[in-house]
SEMI-821522 format. One record per residue: residue in one letter; x, y, z of N, C-alpha, C in turn. Coordinates in steps of 0.05 Angstrom, whole numbers, plus 5000, padded with zeros to 4 digits. Layout:
<recs>
aXYZXYZXYZ;...
</recs>
This chain:
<recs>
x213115401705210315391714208715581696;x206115561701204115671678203015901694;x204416171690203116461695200916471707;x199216391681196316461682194316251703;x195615991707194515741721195315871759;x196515981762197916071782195916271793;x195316431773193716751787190616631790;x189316431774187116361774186416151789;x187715911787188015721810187515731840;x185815911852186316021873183916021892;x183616001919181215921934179316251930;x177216291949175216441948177316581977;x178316851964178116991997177417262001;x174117141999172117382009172517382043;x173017652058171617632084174717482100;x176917352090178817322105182317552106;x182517482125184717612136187517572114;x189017762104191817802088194117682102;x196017612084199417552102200117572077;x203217602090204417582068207217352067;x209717362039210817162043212917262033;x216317322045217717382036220417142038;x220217222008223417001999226117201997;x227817132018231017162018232316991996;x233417081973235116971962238217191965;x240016991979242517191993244517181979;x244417141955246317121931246617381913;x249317511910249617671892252717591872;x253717731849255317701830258217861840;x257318091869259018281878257618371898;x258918461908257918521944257918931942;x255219041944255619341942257219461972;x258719761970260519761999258519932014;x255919901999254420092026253119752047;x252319642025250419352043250519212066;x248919292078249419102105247418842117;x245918832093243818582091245718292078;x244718102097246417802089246617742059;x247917732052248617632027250917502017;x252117352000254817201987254817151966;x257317191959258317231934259116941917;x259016731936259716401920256916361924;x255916261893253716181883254415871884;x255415751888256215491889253615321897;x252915371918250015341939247515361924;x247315501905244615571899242115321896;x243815161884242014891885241414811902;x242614771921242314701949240914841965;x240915021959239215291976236815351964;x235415321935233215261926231115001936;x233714851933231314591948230914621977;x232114781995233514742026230314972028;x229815082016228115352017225715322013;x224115091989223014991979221914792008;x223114582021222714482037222114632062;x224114912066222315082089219615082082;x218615202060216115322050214715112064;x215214872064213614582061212814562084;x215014602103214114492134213614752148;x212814992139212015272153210115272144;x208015062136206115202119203215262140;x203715172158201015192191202915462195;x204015672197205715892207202816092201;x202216082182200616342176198116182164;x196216192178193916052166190516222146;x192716502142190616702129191416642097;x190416782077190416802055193716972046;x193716882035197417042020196017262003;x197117442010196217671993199117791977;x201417681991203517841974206017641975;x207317581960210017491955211417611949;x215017681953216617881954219717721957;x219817611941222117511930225017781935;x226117781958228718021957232317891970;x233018051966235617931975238018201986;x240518081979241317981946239518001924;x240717831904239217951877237617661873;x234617631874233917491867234017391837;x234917521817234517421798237817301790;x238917261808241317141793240916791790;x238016761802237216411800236016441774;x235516201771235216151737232016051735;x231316131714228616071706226115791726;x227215631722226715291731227415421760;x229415521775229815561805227415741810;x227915981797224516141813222016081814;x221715881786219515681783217615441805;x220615361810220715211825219215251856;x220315501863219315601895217315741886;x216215851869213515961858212015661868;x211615481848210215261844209815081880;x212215081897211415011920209915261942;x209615441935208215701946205015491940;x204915551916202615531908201715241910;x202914991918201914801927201714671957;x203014991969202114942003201415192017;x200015412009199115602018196715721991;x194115832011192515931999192916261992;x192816261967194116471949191316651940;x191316941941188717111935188217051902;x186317151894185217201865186817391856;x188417561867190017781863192117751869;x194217681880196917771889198417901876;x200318121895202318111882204918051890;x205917991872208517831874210317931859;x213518121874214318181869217618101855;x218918191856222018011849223918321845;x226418311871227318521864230418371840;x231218641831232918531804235018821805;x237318691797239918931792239019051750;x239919261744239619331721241619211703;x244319091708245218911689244118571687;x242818561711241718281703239418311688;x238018501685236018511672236418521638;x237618321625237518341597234918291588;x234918311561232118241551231217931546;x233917851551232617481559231917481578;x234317561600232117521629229817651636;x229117911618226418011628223817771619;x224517691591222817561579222317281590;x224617241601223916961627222617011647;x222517281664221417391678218117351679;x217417491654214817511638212917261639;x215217031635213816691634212516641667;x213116681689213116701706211816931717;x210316821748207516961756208317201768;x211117391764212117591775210917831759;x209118031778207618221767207718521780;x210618461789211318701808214618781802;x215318911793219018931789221219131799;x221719161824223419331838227019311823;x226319471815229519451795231519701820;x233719601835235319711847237719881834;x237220181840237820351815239620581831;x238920631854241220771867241021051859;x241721021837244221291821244121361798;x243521551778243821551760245521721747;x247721751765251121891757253121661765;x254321571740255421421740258221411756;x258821631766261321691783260321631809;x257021681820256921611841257221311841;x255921071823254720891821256420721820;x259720771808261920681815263420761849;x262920921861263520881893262620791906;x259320721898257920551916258520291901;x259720221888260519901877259219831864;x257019961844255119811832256119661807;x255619521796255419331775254619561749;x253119661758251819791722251720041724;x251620181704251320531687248920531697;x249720841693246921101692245020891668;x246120881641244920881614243520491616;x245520301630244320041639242320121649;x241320201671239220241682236420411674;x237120491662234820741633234720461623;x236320381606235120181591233719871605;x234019861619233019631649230419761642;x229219971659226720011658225620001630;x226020171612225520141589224419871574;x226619661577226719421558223419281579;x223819331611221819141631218919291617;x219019531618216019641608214719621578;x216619531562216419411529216019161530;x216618971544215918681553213518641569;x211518901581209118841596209618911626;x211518981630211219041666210019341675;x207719381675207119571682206419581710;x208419501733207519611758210819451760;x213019751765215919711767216619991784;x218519851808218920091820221820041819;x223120371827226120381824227120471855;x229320401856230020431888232420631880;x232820831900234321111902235521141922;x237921311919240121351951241321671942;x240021781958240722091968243522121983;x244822381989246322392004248922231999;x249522251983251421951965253822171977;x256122071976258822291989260222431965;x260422621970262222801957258622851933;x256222801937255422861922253623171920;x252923311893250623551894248623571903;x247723801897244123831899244723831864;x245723941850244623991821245123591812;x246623441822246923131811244622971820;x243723031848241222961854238623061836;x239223271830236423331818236623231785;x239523191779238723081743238722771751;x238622721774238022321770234822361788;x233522531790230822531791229622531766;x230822761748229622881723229322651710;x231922431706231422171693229622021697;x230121941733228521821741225321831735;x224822121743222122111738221222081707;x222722101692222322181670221421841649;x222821691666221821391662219921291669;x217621471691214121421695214321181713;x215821041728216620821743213320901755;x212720621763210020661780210320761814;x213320651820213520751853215720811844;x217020941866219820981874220421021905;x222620791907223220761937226421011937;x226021111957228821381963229721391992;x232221301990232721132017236221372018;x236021522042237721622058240221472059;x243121492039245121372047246121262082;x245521102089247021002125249520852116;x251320932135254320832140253920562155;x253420362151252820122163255620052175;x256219992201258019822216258819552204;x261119542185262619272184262319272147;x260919522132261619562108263619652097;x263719622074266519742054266320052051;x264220142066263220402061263620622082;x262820352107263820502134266520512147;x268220242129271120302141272920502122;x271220532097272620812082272321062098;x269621152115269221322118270721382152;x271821182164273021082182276121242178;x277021142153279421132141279921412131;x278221582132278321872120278121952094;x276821712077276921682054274821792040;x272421742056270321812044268822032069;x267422232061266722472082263822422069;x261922432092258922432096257922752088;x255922732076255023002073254423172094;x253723372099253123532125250023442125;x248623602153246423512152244423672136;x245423942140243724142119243724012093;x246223912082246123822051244423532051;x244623402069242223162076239823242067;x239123412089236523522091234423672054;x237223842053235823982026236223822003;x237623561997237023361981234223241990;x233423152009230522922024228923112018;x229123412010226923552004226723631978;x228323681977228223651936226523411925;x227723141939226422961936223122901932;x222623041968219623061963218123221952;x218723491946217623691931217923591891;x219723411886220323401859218123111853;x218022931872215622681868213222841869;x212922941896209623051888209223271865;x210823381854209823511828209423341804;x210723141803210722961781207822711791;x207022771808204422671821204922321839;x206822461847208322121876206422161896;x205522071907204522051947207021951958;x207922051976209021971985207821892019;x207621552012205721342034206921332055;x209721302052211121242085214321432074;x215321512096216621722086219821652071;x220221432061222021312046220321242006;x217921202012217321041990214221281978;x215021281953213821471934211521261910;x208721381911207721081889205721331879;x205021251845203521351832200021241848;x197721351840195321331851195021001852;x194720871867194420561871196520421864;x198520521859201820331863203120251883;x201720381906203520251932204420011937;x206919991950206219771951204819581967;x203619321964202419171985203619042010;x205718912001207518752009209219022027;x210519172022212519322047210019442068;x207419502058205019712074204519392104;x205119152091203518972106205518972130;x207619122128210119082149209519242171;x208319502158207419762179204619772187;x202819552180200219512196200219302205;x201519132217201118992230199818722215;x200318592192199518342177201818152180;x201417932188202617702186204517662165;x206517532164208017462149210217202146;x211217112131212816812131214716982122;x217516922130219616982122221516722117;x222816632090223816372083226716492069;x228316322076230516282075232916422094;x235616422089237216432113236916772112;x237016842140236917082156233617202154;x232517062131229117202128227717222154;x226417382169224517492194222317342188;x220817292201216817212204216317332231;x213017382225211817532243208917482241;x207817282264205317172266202717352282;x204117632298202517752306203317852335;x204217532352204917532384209117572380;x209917422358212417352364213117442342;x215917482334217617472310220017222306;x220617182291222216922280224416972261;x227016922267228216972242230416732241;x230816662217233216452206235516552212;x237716372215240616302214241316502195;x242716722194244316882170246716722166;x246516542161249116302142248616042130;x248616162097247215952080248215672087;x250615582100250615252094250015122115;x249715382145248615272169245215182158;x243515422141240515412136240115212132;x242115142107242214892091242114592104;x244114652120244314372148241614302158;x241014562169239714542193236414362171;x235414552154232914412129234114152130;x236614142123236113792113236213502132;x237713712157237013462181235113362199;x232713652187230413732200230213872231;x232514022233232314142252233014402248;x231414602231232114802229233115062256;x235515222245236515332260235215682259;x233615732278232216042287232716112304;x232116282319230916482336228316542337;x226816602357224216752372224016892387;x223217082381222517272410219717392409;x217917322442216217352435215717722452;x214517692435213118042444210218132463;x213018322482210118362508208018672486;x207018612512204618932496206419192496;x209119262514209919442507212019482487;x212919192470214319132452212319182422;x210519102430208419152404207719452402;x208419712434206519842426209720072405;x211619942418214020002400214620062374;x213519822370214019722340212619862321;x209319922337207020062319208420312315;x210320512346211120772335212820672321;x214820532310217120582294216320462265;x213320352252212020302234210720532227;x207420492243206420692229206520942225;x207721082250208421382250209221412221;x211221302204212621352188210921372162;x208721192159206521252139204321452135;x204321572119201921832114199021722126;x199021592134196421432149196521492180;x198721472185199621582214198321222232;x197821372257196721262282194221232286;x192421122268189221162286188021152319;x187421322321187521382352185621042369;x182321122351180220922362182320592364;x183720582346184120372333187120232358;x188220512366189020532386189520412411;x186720542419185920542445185420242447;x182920172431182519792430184919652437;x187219772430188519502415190919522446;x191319792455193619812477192019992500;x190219982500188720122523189120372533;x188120532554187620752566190820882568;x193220712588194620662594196420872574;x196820632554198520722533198020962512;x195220972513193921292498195221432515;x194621492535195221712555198221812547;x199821552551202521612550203521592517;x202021642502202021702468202121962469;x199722072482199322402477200922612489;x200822472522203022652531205322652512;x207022422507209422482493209022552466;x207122582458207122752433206423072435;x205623122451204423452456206323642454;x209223622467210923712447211523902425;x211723612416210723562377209423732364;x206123652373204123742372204624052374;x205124162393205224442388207324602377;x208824382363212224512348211224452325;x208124352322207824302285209624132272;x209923942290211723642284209423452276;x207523432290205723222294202923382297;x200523282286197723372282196123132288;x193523212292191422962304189523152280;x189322992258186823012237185422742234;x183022792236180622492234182622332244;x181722442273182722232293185421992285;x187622162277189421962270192222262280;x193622012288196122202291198722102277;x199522332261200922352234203022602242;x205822512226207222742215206722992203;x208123152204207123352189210323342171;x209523552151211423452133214523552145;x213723742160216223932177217423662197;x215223492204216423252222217823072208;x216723012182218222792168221122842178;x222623122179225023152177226523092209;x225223062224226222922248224322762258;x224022492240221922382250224022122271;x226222132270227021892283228121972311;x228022282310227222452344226022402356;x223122522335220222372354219522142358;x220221932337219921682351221621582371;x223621702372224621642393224421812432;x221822052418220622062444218621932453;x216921882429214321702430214721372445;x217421282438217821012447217121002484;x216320812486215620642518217720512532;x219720702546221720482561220720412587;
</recs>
């Protein structure tokens, strides 16, 4: 498909409401032993699962009837489909949903798939966002978490994507890795930063239930860091982004001045979204939706026309849930006014009380009327949200 016919081709959306549109592609080359997101390792399917996906797009297209502001192609590794396959579900996006003057549209990618053919295939195609999954940049760690590629693959990943034109590429990070330093953490920052990535996502190692990661650590094989050594890595972290000039927007994800991203922010304010393919979520506002996590059931179910989901719809104290375990977590916090409208007297009341606490432990602050972390909270923020929650 034609890049440029794609970004321009596009209705007037002055004055209407954002969504967004995320593509599951659940295919990888090797399965990492921390992962606990659906994915498989026989590509056999892929054809089948491009068109099976393609035809979701088709008959979901009344799901979200606002303007698309973001596409987000993740998985597995989206890029292990081939040129003509990402094309392909690009081109039916764009011939059954109204697409902004702007989007962005992202595509996450491992650092050995990224050669400089595939970047440059990449390039042909309306992908203008590049989350390269990077972990580690000590190669001793990057081999226990099972990765596929080097410290030096991944330097050169970014490198080769930003010589080809991608100037808005973020890299994804894992702290707390086992048996690892503070001095190994801080030289795969030094790198890190040192490659000018526009964001950077920094995500807390978790022992996920039914990984290769959690039955090692089960097995006595692998020992979790303590929590102090947790802690004074997540802060190295944030003290070493904001000198190098990060915001850090929501307390996992780091973006240079207007790099945030669009697409993960639309998750924690409350914007609509389509979620396509097997195990992908949607979220229309009242309900959530999510697919079959098993590609040849997805596959069945698209081609006999009876696709196989789930729904659950959401009362007001399910929504007022969701807002603490979203927005709290963003430097934007809670707007109070915005609040009150939306969950009434009721639920303020019982906001403040259970935050006052907080509030006077210098966990939590009320500046221009918004209630936010403080940075001392970031470090037990999944305390407080879990006093803040409504049972």
């Amino acid at each position: 498909m034609n890049k440029n016919s794609y970004l321009r081709n596009k209705s007037d959306t002055k004055n209407r409401l954002m969504a967004g549109i995320y593509i599951h592609i659940p295919f990888c080359k090797r399965r990492c032993r921390y992962c606990a997101f659906y994915s498989s390792t026989n590509s056999t399917l892929q054809a089948q699962y491009v068109k099976a996906l393609c035809r979701e797009l088709e008959s979901r297209r009344q799901y979200i009837n606002e303007t698309v502001e973001t596409i987000y192609f993740g998985g597995g590794t989206p890029t292990t489909l081939s040129q003509a396959q990402l094309g392909a579900i690009l081109d039916t996006i764009s011939k059954n949903y109204s697409i902004s003057n702007n989007p962005e549209i992202t595509i996450e990618a491992n650092p050995d798939d990224l050669t400089i053919e595939k970047i440059s295939e990449m390039r042909t195609l309306p992908f203008n966002r590049l989350s390269i999954g990077i972990q580690s940049l000590n190669d001793a760690r990057l081999a226990e978490l099972g990765r596929r590629h080097t410290a030096r693959q991944a330097i050169e990943a970014v490198k080769n994507a930003q010589d080809a034109g991608f100037n808005n590429i973020s890299i994804d990070l894992m702290f707390a890795l086992p048996s690892s330093t503070l001095k190994e953490w801080e030289e795969t920052l030094a790198h890190a930063t040192a490659l000018c990535p526009t964001h950077i996502s920094a995500y807390n190692l978790t022992y996920e239930e039914g990984t290769a990661l959690y039955n090692s650590m089960r097995q006595g094989k692998v020992t979790p860091l303590s929590e102090e050594e947790n802690v004074e890595q997540f802060e190295r972290l944030i003290d070493t982004l904001a000198t190098c000039g990060y915001r850090q927007y929501e307390i996992s994800n780091f973006a240079l001045p207007g790099y945030e991203s669009r697409h993960n922010s639309s998750y924690w304010h409350d914007i609509p979204y389509l979620g396509a393919g097997a195990s992908a979520h949607s979220y229309d506002g009242d309900s959530r939706q999510w697919n079959i996590a098993d590609i040849k059931l997805y596959i069945e179910g698209i081609e006999n026309g009876c696709p196989d989901f789930e729904i659950e719809h959401l009362s007001t104290a399910d929504k007022y849930n969701e807002t603490i375990l979203t927005r709290l977590r963003t430097a934007d916090g809670i707007p109070l006014a915005w609040f009150v409208q939306k969950f009434g007297n009721k639920l303020y009341d019982y906001l403040l009380n259970s935050a006052k606490p907080h509030i006077s432990h210098k966990k939590l602050v009320i500046e221009d009327d918004r209630l936010t972390l403080t940075k001392e909270g970031i470090f037990i923020s999944d305390a407080i949200i879990r006093d803040l929650i409504y049972i």
